[in-house]
N, C-alpha and C positions, 0 to 999 in steps of 0.2 A: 606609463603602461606596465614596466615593469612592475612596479608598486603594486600595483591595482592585484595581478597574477600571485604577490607575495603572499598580500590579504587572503586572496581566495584560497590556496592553499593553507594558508596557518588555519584559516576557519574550521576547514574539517579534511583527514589525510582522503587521498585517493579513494582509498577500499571502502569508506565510510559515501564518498560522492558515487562512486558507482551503487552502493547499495540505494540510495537516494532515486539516484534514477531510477532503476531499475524498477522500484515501489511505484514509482510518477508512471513511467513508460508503459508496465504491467496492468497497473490500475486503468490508466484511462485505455488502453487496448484495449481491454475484456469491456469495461464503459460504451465504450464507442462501437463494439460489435455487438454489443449485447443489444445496442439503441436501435442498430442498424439490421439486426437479424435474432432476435431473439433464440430462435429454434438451435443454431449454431451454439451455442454456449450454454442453453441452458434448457436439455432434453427434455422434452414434453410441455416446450410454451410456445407455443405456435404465434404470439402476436403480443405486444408491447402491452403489458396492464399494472395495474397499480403498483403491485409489490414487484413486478421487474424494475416499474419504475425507480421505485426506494433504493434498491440493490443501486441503480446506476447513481441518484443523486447521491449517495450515501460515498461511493466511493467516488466519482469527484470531487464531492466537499472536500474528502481528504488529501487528495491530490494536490487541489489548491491551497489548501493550508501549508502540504510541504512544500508547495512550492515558492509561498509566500514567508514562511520562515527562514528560505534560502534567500530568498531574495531581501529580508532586514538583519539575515545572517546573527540569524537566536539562536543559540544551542540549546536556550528552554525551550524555545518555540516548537524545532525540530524533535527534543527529545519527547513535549508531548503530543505533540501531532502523532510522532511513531508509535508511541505508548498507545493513544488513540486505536491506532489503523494495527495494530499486533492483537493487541483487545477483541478487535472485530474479526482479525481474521480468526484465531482462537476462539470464539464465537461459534465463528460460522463450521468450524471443524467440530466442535462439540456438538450444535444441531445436526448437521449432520448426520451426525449417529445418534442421537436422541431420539432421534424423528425418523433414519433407517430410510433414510433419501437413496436409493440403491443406484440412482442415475447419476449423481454428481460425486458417489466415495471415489469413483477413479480419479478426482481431479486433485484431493485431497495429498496425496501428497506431493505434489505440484504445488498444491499452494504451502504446505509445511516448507519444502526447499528452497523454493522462491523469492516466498514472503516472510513466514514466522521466523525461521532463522536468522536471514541476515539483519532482519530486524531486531531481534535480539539484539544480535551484535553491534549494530547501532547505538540502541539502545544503553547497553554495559559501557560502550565509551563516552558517548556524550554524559552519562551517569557521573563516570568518571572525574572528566574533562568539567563540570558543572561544580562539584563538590571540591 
């Protein structure tokens, strides 16, 4: 048992597993409330339709990919999955204001501190850690 806990730690430090979570935890909340109440999360959509859809599949695919590269414990797997889900949120922060969505800028940077940073930082290490 002890073994097993040595593994899991050598694989990737503390700060790196909670950023992880945090990404899994985050994504499918907003996922699951989105599925579950649309109008809560996402101002001016009163009822579940195609492109809310997209939004939810889109971020649980990525959920499951990081959760399935912790679980064959990749450090390529995780660092492109993150690369992945950093991409999209940076995406979704430049439409955003592209497009001048005046309902969802407040959540903006919520999702900068949340998500694009610690991903980042993720990111830089397992970089690291890979090369």
């Amino acid at each position: 048992m002890e073994n097993t806990n040595n593994q899991t730690i050598k694989f990737l430090p503390i700060w790196v597993w909670v950023i992880v979570l945090l990404q899994i935890v985050l994504v499918l909340f907003f996922s699951v409330g989105t599925a579950m109440n649309p109008g809560n999360f996402i101002p001016e959509v009163t009822e579940l339709n195609y492109i809310t859809q997209l939004y939810i599949t889109r971020n649980v695919t990525v959920a499951l990919g990081i959760i399935i590269a912790l679980l064959i414990k990749s450090h390529k797997a995780l660092l492109l999955i993150l690369t992945i889900r950093l991409l999209t949120d940076i995406s979704d922060v430049i439409t955003v204001y592209a497009l001048n969505v005046e309902v969802i800028k407040s959540s903006v940077p919520m999702v900068i501190v949340l998500l694009i940073i610690p991903a980042l930082l993720a990111i830089l290490h397992l970089w690291k850690r890979i090369r």
